[in-house]
PATI-924532 format. One record per atom (N, C-alpha, C): x, y, z; residue in three letters. Coordinates in steps of 0.2 Angstrom, whole numbers, plus 2048, in hexadecimal, padded with zeros to 3 digits. Each point is the difference from the previous one (the first is absolute). Example, Ala and Ser with C-alpha at 12.3 -4.5 7.8 and 13.67 -1.06 7.14 Angstrom:
BEGIN
8427E4827Ala/7FC806800Ala/804806800Ala/7FE8057FCSer/804806801Ser/7FC805803Ser/
***
This chain:
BEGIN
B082BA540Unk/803807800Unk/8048017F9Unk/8008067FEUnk/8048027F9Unk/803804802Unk/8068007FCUnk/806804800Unk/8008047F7Unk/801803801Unk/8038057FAUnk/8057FE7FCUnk/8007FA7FEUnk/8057FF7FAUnk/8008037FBUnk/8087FF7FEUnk/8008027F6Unk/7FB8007FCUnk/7FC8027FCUnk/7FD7FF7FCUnk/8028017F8Unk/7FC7FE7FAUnk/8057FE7FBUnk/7FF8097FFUnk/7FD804802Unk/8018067FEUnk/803805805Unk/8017FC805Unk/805806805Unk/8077FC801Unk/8027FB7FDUnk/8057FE7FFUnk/8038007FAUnk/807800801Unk/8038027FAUnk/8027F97FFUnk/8038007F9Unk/7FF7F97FBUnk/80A7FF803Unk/802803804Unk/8067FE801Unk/8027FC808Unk/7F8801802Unk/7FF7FB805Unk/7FF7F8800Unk/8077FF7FEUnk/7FD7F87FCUnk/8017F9809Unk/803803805Unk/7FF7FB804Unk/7F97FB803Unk/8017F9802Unk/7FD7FE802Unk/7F9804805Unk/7F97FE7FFUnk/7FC804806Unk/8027FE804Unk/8017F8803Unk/8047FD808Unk/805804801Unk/8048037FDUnk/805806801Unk/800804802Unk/7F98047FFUnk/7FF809800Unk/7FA7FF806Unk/7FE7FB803Unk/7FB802804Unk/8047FA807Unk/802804805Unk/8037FE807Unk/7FB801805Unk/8027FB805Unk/7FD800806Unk/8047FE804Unk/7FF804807Unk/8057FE805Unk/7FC7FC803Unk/8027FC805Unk/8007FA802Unk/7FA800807Unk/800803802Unk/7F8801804Unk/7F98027FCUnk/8028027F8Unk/7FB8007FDUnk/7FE80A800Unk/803803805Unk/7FF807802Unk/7FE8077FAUnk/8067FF7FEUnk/8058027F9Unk/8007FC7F9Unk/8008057FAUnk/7FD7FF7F9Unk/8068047FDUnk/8037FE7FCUnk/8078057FAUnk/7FC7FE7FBUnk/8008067FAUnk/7FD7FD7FAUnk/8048047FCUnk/8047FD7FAUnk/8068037FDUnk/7FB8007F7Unk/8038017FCUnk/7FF8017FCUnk/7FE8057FAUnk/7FE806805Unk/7FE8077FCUnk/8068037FBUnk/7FB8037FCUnk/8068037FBUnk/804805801Unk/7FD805809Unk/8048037FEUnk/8067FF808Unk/8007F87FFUnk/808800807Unk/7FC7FF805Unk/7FB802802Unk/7FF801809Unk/7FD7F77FFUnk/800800809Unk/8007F9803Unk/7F7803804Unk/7FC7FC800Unk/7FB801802Unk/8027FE80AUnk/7FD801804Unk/7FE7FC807Unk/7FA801803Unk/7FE7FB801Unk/7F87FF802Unk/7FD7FF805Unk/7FE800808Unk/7FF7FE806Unk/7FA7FA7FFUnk/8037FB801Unk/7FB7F9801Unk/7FA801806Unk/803804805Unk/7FD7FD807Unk/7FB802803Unk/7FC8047FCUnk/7F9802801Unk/7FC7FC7FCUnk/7FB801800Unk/7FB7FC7FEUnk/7FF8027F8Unk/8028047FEUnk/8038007F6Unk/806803800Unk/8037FE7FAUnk/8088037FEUnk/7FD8077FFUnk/808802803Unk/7FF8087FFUnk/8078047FEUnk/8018027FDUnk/8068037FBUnk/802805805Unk/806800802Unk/804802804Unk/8068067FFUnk/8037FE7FCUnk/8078047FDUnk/8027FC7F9Unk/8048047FDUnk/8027FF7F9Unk/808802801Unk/8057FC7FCUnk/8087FF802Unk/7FF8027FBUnk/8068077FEUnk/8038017F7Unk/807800804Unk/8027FC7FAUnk/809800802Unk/8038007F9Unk/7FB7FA7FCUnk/8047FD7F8Unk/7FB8057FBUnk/8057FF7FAUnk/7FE8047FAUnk/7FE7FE7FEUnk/7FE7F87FFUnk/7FB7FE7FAUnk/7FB7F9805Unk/7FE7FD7FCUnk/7FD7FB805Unk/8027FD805Unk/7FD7FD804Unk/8037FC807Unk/7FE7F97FBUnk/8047FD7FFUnk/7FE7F87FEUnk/7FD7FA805Unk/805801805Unk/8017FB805Unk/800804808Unk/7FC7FE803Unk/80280180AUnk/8007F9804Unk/802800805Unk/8007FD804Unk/801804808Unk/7FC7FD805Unk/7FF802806Unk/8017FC804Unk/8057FF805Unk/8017FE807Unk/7FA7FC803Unk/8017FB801Unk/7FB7FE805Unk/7FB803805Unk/805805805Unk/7FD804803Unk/7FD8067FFUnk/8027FF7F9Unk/7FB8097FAUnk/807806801Unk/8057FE806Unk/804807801Unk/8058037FAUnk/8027FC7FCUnk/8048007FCUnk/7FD7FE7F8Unk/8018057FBUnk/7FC7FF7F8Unk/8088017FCUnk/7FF7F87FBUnk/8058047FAUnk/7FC8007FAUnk/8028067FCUnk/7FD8007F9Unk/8077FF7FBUnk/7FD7FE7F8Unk/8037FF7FDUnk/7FC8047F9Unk/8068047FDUnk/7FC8047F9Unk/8037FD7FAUnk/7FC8057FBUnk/8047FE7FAUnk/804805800Unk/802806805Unk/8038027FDUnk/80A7FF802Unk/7FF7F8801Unk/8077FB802Unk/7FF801806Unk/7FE804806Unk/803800807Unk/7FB7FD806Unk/8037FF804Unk/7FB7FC806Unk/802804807Unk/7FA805802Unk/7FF800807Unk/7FF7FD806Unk/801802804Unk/8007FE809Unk/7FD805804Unk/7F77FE802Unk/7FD805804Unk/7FF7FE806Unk/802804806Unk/7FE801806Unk/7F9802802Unk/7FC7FC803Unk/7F8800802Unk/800801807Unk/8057FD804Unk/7FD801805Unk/7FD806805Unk/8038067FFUnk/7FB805802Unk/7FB8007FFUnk/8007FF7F8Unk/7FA8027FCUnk/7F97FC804Unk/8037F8801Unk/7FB7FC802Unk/7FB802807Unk/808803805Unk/7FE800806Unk/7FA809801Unk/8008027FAUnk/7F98057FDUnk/7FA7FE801Unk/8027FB7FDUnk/7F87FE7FFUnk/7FC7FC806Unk/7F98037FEUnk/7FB800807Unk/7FE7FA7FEUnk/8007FA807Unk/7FC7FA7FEUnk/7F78017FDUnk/7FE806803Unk/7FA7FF7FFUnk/7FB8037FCUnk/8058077FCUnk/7FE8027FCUnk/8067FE7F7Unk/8047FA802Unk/8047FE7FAUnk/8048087FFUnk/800804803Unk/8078027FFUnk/7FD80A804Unk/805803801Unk/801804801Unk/8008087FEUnk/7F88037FDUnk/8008047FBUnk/804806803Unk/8048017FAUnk/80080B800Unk/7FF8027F9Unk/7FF804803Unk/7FF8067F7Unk/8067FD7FBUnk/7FC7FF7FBUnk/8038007F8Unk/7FC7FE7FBUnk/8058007FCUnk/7FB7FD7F9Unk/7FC7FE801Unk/7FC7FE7FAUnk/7FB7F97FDUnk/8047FC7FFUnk/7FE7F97FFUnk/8037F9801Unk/7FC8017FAUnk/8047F77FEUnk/7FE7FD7F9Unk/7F6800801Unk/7FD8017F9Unk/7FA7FF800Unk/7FB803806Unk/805806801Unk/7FA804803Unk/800801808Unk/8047F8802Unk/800800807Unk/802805804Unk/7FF801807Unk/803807803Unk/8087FC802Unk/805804800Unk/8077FD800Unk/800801808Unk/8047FB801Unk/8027FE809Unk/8088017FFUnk/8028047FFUnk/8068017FEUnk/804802805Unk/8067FC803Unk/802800805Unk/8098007FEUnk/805800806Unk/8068027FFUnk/8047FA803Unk/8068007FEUnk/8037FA804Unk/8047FB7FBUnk/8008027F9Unk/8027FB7FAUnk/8078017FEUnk/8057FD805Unk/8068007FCUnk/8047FE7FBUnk/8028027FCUnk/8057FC7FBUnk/8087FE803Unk/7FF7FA800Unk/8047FB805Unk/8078017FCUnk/7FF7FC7F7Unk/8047FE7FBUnk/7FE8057F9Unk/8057FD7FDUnk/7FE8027FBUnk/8087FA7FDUnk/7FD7FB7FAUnk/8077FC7FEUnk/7FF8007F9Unk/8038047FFUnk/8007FE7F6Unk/8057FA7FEUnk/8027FE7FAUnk/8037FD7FFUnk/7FC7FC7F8Unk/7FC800801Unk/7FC7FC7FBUnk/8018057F8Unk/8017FC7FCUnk/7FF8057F9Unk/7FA7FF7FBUnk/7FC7FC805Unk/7F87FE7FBUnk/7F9802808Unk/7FB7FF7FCUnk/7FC800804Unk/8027FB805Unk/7FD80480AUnk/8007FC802Unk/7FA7FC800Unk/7FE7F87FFUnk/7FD7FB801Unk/7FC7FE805Unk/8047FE807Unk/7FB7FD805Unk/806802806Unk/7FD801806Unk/805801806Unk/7FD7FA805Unk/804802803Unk/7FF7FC807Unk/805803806Unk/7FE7FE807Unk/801802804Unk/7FF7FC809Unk/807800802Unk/8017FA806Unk/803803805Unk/7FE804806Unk/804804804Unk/8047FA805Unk/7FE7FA7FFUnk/8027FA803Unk/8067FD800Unk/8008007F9Unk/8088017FCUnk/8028067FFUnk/7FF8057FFUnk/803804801Unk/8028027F5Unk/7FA7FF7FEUnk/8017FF7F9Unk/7FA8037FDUnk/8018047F8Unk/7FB8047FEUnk/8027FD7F9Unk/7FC7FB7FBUnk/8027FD7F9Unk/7FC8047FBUnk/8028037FDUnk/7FC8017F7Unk/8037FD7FBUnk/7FB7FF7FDUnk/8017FD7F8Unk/8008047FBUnk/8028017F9Unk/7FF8047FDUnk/7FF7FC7F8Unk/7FF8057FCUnk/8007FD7F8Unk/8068007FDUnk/805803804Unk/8058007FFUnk/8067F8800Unk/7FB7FA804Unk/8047FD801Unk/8047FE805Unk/800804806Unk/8027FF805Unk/7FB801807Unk/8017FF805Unk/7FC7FF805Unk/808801805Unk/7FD808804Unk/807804804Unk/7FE7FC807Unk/804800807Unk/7FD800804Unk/805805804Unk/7FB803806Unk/803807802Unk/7FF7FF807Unk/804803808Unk/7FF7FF805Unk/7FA805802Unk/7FC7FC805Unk/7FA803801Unk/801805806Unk/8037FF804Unk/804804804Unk/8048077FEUnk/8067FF7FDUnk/8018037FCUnk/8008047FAUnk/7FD7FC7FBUnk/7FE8027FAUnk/8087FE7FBUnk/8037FC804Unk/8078017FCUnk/8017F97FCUnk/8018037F8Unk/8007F97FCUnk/8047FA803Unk/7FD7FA7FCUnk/8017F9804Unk/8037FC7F9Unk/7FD7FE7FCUnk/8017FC7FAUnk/7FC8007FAUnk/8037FE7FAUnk/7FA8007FCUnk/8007FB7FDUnk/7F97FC7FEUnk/7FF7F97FEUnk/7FE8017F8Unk/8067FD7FBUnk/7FF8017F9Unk/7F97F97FEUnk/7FE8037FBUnk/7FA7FB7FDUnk/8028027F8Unk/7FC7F97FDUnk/7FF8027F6Unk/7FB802800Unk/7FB803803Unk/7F98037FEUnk/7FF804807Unk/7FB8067FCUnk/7FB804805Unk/7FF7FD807Unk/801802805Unk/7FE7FC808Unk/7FB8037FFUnk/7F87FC803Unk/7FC801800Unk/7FD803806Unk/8027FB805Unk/7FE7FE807Unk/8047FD804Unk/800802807Unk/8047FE805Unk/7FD7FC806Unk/8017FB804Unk/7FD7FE805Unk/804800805Unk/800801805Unk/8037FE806Unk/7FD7F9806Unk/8077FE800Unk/7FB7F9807Unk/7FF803805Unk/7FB7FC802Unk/7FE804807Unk/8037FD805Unk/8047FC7FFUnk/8057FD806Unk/807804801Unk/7FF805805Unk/809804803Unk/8067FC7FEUnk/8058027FDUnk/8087FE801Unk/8027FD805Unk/7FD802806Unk/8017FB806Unk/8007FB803Unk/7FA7FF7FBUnk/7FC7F6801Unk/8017FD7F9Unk/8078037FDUnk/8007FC7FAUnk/7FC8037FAUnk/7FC804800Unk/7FB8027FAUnk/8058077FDUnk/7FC8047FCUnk/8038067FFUnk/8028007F7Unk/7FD7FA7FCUnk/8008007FBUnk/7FD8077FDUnk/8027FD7FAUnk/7FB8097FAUnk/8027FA7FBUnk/7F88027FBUnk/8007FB7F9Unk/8008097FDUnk/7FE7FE7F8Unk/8018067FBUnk/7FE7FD7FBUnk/7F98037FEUnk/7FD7FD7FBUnk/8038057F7Unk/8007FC7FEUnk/8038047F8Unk/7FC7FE7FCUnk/7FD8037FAUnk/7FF8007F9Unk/7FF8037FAUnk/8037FC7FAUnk/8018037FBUnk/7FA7FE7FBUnk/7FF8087FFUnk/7F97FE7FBUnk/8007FE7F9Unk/8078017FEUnk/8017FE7FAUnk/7FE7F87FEUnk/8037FE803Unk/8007F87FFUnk/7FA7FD806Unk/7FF804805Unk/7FA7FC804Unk/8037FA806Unk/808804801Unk/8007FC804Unk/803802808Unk/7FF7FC806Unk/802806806Unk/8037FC805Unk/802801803Unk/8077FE805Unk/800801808Unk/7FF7FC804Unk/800803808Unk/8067FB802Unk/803807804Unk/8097FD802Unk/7FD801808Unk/8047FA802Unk/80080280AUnk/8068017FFUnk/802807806Unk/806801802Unk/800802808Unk/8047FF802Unk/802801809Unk/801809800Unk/7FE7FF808Unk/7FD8077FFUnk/8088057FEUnk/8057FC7FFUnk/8068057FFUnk/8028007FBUnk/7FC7FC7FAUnk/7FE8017FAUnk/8037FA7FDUnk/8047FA802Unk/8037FC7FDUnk/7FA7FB7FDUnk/8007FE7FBUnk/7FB7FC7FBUnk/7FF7FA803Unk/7FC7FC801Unk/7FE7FA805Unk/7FE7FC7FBUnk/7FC8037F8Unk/7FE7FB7FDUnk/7F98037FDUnk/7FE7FD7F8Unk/7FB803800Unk/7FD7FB7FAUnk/7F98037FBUnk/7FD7FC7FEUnk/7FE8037FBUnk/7FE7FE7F9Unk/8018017FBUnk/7F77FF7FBUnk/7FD8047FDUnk/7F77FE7FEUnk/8037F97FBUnk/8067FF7FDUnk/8007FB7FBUnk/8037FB805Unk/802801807Unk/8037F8803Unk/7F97FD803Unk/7F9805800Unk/7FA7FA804Unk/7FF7FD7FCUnk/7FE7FA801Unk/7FB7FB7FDUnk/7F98027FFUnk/7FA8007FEUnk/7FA800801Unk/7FC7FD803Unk/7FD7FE804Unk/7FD7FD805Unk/7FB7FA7FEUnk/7FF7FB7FDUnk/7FB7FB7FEUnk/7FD7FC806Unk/7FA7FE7FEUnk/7FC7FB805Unk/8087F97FFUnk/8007FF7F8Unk/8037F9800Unk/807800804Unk/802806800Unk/809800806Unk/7FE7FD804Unk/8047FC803Unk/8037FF806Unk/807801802Unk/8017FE806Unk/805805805Unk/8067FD7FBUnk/806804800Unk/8047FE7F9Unk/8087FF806Unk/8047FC7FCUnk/809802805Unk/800807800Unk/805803805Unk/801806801Unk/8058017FCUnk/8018077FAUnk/8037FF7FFUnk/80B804803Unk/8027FE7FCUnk/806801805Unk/80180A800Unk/803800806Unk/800808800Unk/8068027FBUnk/7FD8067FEUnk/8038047FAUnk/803808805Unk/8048007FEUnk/804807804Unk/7FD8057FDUnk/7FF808802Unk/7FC8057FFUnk/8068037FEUnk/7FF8007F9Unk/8028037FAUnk/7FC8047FDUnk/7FE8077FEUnk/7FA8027FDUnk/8027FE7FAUnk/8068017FDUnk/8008017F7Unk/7FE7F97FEUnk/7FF7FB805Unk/7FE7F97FDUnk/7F97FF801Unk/7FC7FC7FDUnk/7F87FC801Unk/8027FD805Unk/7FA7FF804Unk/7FF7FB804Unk/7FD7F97FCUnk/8027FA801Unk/7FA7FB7FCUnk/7FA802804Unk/7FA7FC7FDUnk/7FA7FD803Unk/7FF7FD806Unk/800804804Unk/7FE7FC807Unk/7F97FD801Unk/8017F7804Unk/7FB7FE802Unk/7F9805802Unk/7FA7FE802Unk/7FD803802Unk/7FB7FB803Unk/7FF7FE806Unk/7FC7FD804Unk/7FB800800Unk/7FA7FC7FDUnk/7FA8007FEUnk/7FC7F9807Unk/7FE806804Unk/7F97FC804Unk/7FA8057FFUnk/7FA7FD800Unk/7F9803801Unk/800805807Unk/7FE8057FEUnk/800807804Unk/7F9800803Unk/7FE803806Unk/7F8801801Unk/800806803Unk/7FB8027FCUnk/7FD808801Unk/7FC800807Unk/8018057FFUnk/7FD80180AUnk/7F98047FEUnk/8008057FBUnk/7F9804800Unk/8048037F8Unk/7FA8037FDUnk/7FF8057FCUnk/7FC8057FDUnk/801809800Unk/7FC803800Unk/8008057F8Unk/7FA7FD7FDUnk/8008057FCUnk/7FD8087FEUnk/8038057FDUnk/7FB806800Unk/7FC8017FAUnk/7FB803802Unk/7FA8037FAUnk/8058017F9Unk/7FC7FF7FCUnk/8028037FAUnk/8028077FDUnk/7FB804806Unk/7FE8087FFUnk/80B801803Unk/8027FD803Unk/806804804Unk/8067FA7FDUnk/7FF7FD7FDUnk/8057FE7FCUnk/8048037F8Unk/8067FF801Unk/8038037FBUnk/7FD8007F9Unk/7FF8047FCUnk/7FE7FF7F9Unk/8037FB7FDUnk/7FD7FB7FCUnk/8017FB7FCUnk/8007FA800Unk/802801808Unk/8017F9805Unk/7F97FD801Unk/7FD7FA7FDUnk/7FD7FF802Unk/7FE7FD807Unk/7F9801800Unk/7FE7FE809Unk/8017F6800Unk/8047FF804Unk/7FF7F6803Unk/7FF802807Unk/7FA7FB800Unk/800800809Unk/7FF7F8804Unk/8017FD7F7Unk/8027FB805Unk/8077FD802Unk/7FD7FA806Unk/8077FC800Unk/8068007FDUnk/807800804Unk/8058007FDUnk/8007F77FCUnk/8028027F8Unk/7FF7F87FFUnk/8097FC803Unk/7FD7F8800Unk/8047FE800Unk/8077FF7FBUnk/8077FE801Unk/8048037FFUnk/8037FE7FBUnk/7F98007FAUnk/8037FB7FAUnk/8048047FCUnk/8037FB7FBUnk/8068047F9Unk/7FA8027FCUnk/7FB7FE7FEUnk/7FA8047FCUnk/7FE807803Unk/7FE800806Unk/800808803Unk/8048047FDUnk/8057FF801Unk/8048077FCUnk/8008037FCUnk/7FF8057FEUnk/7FD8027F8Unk/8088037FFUnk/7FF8047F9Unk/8058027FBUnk/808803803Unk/7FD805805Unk/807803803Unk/8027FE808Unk/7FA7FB801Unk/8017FF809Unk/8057FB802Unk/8037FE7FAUnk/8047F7804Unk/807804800Unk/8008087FDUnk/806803801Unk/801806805Unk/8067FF804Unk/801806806Unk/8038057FEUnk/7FE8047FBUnk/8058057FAUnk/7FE806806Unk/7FB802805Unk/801806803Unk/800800807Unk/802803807Unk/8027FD806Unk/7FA806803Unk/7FB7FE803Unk/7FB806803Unk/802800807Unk/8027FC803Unk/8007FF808Unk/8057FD802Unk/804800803Unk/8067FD804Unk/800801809Unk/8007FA803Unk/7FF802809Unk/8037F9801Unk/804803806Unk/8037FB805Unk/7FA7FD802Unk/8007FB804Unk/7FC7FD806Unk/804804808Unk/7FB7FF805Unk/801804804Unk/8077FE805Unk/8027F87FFUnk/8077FF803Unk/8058027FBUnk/7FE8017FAUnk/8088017FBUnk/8017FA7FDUnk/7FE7FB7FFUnk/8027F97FDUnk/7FC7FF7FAUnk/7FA8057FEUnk/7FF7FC7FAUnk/7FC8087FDUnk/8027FF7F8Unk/7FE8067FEUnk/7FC7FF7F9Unk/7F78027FFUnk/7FC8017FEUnk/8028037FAUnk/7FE7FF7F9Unk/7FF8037FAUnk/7FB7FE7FCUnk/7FA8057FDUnk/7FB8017FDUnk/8028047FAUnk/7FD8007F9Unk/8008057FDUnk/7FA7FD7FBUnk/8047FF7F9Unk/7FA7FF7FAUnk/7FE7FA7FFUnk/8047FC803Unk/7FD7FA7FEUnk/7FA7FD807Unk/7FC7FB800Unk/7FC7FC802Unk/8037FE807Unk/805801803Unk/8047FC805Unk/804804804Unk/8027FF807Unk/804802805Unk/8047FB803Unk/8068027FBUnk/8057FC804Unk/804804806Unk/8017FB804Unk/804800808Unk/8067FF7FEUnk/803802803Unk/8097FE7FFUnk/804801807Unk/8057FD7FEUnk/8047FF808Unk/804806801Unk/7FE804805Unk/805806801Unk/8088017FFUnk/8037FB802Unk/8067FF801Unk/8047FF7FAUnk/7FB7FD7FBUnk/8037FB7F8Unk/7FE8047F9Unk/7F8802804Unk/7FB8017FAUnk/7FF7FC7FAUnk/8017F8806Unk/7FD7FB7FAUnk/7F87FE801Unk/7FD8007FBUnk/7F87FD802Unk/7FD7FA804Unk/7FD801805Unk/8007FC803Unk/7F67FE801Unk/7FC8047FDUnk/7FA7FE7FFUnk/7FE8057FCUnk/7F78017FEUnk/7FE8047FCUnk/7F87FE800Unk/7FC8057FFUnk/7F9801804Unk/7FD8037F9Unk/7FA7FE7FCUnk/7FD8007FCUnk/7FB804801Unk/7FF8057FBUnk/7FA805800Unk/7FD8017FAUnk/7FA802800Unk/7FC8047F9Unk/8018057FEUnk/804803801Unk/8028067FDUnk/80A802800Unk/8008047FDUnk/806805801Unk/801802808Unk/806800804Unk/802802805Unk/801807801Unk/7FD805803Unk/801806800Unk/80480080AUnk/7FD7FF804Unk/804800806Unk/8017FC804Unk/8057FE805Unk/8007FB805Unk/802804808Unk/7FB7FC802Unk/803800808Unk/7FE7FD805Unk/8067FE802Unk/8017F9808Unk/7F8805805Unk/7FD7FA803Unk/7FB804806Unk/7FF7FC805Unk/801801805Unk/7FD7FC806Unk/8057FC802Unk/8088047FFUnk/8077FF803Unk/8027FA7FCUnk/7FE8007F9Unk/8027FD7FBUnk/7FD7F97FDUnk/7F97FE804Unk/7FE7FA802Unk/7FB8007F8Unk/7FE8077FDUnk/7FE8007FCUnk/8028047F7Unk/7FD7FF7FEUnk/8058047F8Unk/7FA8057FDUnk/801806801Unk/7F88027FCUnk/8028037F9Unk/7FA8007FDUnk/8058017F8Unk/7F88057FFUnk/8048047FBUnk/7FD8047FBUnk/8008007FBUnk/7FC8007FBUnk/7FE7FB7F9Unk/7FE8077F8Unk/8047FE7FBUnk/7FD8087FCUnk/7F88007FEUnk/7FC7FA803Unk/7F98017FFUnk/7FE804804Unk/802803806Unk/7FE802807Unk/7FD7FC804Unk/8027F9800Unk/7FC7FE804Unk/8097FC807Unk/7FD800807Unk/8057FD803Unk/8017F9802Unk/8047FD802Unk/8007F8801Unk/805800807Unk/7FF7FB804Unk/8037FE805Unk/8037F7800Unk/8058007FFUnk/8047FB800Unk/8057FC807Unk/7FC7FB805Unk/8067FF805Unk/8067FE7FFUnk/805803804Unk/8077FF7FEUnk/8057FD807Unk/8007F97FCUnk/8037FB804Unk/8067FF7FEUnk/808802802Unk/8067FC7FCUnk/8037FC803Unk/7FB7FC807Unk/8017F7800Unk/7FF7FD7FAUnk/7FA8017FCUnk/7FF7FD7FBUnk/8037FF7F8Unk/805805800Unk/8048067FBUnk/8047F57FDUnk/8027FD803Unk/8057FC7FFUnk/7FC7F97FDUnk/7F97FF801Unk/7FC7FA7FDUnk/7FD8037F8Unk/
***
């Protein structure tokens, strides 16, 4: 299936958000949000016929949508613009329009994007509207679980707003642009309810992820200059002793637990649909030597992917470098790390966290089993 994305000519150069940002999916898979266009609308697209089908367009923001996120059950969308402010949509009419069998409910109107007949239907309320931010908004997120709607901005701060309400809550100070927001998949009421917040500065190349409780007080965070790099010759090192979460200070170099990783499968694509320049590898991932590495990969100078695990205790980072270190939710100290041939572009837990599958800047994907019995040898 294809969705109508951004393209570099129908989007404008001020849509600088992450694509894992601008393209959402509700949790049965039903429902499609694709943000990004130049000019502010929010695309929506009906998964549940037998091809996507473009449905309704949101206009609320003046300039791009950066960032969406969607509710698990598709009923509720936040966007986030450059033009500082972050909406709250109401779907559920909207959703309860649409015909299972023909993916949605036509009446008279427009053309849709690219010619399609539009299925343009009624039902879309604006819930929120929360300004506060005085740079672009960056990335959103949204938990009607908690009762929380977080953005980040280049401003520097990361607001959080009640999702019920819409009435402000707190705001989290950073030294660089937030780039990204995660939320744990574990409720406030089993002990989970963390939020991490990824930052970086481009000047210097360096980027920051804070854990904080979901009321916003600082739990602890980590710093690109306190990892170590991952070698075959490491072995397991003393821990080192806990350092209080201070942002204006370094973290030292944290150990990093070095055992032999095994790949579960890997799949690589054609040449023809791989990025320009990248070349085509389709073999095996090599083993985890210090000579693999080439010039820029022994360094984590950019963060592509950050994810919980599906209980909340251990939390996945990929970026530019050759490796995916694991870290302990609660510390964000490293507790293991998984070697690849390429650059990390995505990660995610699959098969109730039993597994790690990764995405690679070559285009090709990897599956790695994920045991944190093992996490201590």
């Amino acid at each position: 299936r294809a969705l109508l994305a951004p393209s570099a000519k129908s989007a404008s150069a001020e849509a600088v958000g992450r694509l894992s940002d601008l393209i959402k999916f509700s949790g049965d898979g039903s429902l499609a949000a694709v943000g990004g266009h130049w000019d502010g609308e929010v695309r929506l697209f009906s998964l549940s016929g037998p091809s996507a089908r473009y449905v309704r367009s949101i206009n609320g923001h003046s300039r791009a949508v950066t960032s969406l996120d969607l509710t698990s059950d598709g009923c509720f969308l936040v966007t986030g613009s450059v033009d500082c402010s972050v909406r709250v949509w109401d779907l559920r009419v909207f959703l309860a329009s649409l015909s299972p069998d023909l993916g949605a409910l036509k009446v008279a109107g427009p053309v849709g994007p690219s010619g399609q007949s539009s299925t343009l239907t009624t039902g879309i309320a604006l819930k929120h509207v929360l300004p506060g931010h005085s740079g672009e908004v960056t990335c959103v997120r949204i938990d009607p679980r908690i009762d929380l709607i977080a953005s980040g901005s280049a401003d520097k701060t990361c607001m959080l707003h009640s999702f019920r309400t819409g009435d402000y809550l707190r705001t989290l100070y950073h030294f660089a642009p937030v780039v990204s927001i995660i939320l744990s998949p574990m409720p406030a009421s089993s002990g989970g309810g963390a939020l991490l917040t990824y930052t970086h500065e481009s000047r210097d190349k360096t980027w920051s992820i804070f854990l904080h409780s979901i009321n916003g007080l600082l739990l602890d965070f980590v710093q690109s200059a306190s990892l170590a790099v991952p070698t075959k010759s490491e072995g397991p090192k003393p821990q080192a002793p806990q350092v209080q979460a201070q942002p204006a200070q370094a973290l030292p170099r944290s150990p990093v637990i070095n055992r032999a990783s095994t790949l579960i499968s890997s799949i690589s694509v054609s040449s023809a649909v791989e990025p320009s320049g990248i070349p085509t590898n389709t073999a095996p991932v090599p083993a985890p030597l210090k000579e693999a590495i080439s010039q820029n990969e022994d360094e984590l100078s950019y963060v592509n992917a950050i994810v919980f695990s599906p209980n909340g205790k251990f939390v996945g980072v990929g970026g530019t470098a050759n490796f995916i270190l694991i870290l302990r939710a609660h510390d964000l100290r490293p507790v293991h790390h998984y070697w690849c041939k390429n650059a990390v572009t995505q990660l995610a837990f699959v098969y109730d966290g039993q597994y790690l599958l990764v995405g690679l800047a070559d285009g090709s994907l990897c599956t790695f089993a994920f045991d944190p019995l093992l996490f201590h040898h």
